[in-house]
N, C-alpha and C positions, 0 to 999 in steps of 0.2 A: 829510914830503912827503905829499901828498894826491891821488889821481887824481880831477879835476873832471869830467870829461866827456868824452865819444866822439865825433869828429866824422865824420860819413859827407858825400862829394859828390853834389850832387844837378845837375840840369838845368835841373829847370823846377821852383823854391821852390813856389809854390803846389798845385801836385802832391803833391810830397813830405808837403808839411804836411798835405794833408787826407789822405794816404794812413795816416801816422802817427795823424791824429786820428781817424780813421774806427774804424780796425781797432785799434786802441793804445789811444785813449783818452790819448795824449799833446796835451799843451795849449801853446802859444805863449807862451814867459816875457819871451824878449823877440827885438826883428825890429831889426835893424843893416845894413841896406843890403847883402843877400848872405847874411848871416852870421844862422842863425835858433838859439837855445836853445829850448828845448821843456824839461817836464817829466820826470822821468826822468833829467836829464843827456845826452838826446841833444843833439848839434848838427847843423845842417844848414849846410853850407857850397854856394854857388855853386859850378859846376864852373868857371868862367871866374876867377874869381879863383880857387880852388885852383892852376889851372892856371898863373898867370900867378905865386903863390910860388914853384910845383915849378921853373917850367918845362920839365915835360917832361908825356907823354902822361896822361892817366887810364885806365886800364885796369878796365872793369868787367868782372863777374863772374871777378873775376881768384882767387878761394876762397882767399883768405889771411888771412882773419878773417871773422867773423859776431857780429852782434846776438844777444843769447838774453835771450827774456823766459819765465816760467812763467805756465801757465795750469792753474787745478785742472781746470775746462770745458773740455778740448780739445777735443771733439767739437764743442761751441756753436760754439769758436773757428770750429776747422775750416770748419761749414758760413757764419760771418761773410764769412771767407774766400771762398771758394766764390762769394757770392751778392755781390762787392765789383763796383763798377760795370766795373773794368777787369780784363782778364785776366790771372791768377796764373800766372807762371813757377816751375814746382815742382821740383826738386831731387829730393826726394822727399817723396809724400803721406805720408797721418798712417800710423806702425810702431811696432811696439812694439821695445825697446830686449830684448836678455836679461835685462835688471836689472831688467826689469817698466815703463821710467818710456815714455811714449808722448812724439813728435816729431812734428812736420812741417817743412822745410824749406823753403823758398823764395824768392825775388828781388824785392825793392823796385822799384819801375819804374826807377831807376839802376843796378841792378848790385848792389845791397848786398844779399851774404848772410843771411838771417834764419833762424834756429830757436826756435820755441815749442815748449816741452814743460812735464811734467806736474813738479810738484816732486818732489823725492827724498826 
């Protein structure tokens, strides 16, 4: 068995994609009416069809998983961040870990948990 992909809910697809392309550098592999792949293995799903498999609520910022990408450049990252056309819901800004490795935390415009940090 092979774990292919992550799928996070989104709201508004175009959003999400350029939020990812912007700040990620993730690219569009393939667009399925709702249903987007990107590079990486992310996937982006419609939150109206999520909804409509689950049938029940979507709960964002509900902290029961996160995205984690490594960046050797945090600080670049960081100020990427910072200066992104829309306003960043932080979790918490960039800290250093005890183990030395540097993070920052924060919220996709859906609710999805993100941490970038420094590799180990």
């Amino acid at each position: 068995m092979k774990l292919k992909n992550v799928l996070i809910v989104v709201n508004d697809m175009q959003r999400a994609i350029a939020f990812y392309r912007e700040l990620f550098g993730l690219e569009v592999l393939l667009d399925n009416d709702g249903n987007v792949i990107m590079t990486e293995g992310l996937v982006l799903q419609d939150a109206k069809i999520w909804k409509s498999f689950l049938n029940q609520d979507i709960i964002p910022r509900n902290n029961t998983c996160e995205l984690y990408f490594e960046e050797s450049d945090i600080e670049g990252f960081v100020k990427k961040l910072e200066s992104y056309g829309e306003p960043i819901e932080y979790v918490n800004k960039l800290m250093t870990h005890s183990w030395g490795q540097k993070v920052v935390r924060f919220y996709d415009p859906d609710g999805n948990l993100i941490e970038v940090g420094t590799p180990i």
